[in-house]
C-alpha positions as a Markdown table, in Angstrom:
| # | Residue | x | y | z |
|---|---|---|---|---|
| 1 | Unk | 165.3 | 126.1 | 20.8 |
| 2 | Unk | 168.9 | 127.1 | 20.3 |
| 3 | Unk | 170.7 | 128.1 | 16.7 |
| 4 | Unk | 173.2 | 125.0 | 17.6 |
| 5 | Unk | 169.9 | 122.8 | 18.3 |
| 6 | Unk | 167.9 | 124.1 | 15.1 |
| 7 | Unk | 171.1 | 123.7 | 12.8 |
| 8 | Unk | 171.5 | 119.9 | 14.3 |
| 9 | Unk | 167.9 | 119.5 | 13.0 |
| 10 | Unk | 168.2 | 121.1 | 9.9 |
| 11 | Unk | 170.9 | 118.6 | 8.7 |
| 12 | Unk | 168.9 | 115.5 | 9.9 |
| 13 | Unk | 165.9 | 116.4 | 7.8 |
| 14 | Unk | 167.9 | 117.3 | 5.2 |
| 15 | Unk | 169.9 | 113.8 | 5.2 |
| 16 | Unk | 166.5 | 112.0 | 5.7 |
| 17 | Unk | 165.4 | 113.7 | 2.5 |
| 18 | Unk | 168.6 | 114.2 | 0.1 |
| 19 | Unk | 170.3 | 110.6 | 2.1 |
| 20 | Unk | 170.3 | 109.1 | -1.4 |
| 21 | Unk | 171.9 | 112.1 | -3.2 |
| 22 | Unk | 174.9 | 113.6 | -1.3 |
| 23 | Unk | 176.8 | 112.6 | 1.9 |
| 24 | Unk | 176.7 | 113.5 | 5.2 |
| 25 | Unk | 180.0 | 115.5 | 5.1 |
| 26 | Unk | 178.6 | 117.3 | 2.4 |
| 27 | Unk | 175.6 | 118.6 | 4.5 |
| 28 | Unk | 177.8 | 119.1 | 7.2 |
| 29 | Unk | 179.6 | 121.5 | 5.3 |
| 30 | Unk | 177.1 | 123.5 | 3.5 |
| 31 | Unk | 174.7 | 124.0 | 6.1 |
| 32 | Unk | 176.0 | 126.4 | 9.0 |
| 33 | Unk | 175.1 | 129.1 | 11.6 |
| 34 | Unk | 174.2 | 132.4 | 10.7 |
| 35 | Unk | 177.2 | 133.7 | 12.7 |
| 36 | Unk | 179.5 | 132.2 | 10.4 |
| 37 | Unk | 178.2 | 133.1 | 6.8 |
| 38 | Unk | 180.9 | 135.2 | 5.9 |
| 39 | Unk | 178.8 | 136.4 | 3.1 |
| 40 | Unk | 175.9 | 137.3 | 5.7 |
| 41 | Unk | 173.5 | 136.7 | 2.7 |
| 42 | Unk | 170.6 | 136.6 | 5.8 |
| 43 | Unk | 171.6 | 137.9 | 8.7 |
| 44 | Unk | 167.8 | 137.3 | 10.6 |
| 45 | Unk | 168.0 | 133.6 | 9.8 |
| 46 | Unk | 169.7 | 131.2 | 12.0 |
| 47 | Unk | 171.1 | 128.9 | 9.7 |
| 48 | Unk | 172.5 | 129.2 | 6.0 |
| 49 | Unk | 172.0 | 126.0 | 3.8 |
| 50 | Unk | 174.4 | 126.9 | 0.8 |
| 51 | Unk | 173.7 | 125.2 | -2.5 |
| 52 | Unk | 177.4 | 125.1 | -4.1 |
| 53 | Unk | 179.1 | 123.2 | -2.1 |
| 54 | Unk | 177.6 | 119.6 | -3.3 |
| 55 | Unk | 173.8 | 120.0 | -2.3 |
| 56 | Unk | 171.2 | 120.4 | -4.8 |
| 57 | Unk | 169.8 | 123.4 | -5.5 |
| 58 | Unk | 165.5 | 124.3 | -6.0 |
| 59 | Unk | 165.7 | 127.2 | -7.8 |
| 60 | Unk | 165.5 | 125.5 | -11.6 |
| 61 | Unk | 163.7 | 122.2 | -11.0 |
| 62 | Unk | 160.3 | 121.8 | -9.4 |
| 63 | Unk | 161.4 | 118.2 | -8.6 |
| 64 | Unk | 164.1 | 119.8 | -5.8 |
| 65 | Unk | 161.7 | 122.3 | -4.7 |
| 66 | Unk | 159.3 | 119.8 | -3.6 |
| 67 | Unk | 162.6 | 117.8 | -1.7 |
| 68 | Unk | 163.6 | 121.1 | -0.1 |
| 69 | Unk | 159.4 | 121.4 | 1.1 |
| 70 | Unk | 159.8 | 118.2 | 2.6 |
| 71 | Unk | 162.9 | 119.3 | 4.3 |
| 72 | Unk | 161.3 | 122.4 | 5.4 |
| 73 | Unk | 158.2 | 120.2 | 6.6 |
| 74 | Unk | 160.7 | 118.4 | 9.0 |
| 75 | Unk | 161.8 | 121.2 | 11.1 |
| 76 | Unk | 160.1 | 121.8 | 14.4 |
| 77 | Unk | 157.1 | 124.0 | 14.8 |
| 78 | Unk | 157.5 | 128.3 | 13.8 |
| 79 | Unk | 160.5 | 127.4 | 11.5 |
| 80 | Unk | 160.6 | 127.1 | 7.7 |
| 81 | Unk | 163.4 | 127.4 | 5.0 |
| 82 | Unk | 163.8 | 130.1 | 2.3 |
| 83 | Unk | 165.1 | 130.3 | -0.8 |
| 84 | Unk | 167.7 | 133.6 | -0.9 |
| 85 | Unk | 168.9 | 132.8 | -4.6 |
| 86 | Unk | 170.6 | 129.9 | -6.3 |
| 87 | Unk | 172.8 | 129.0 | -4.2 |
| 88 | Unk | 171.5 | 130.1 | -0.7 |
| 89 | Unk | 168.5 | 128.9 | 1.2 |
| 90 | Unk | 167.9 | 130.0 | 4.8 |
| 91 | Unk | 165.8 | 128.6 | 7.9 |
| 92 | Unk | 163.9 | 131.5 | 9.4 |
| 93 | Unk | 161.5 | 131.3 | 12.1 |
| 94 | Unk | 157.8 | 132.6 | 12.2 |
């Protein structure tokens, strides 16, 4: 599977799951290639799912964790997503 591929299914499972909470543009925007995280806050990842830009984040509430496991659940086989810090989750693959 290719980054472009794994980043088009990263933001379907994540508007499947968060659909009632924030907008497609929204996840659009915050989730992107590696390539282009200017902060390169995980450069082995393939695609950056930041947190202040209007998605929720998992680090303080259990209730978002068990959203972004859900999320993580939806991605194809050998890939899963990270928490980095508050406001930047990664996928990575096995």
């Amino acid at each position: 599977m290719t980054n472009k591929q794994l980043l088009k299914e990263t933001r379907k499972a994540i508007n499947e799951v968060f659909g009632d909470y924030v907008s497609k543009e929204v996840v659009s925007k915050s989730v992107y290639l590696t390539e282009d995280d200017a902060g390169e806050w995980a450069p082995e990842a393939h695609v950056i799912i930041c947190t202040e830009t209007g998605l929720p984040s998992d680090v303080y509430d259990p209730f978002l964790a068990d959203k972004w496991n859900a999320v993580s659940d939806k991605l194809p086989d050998d890939y899963f997503i990270e928490t980095i810090n508050s406001a930047i989750m990664a996928v990575y693959d096995i």
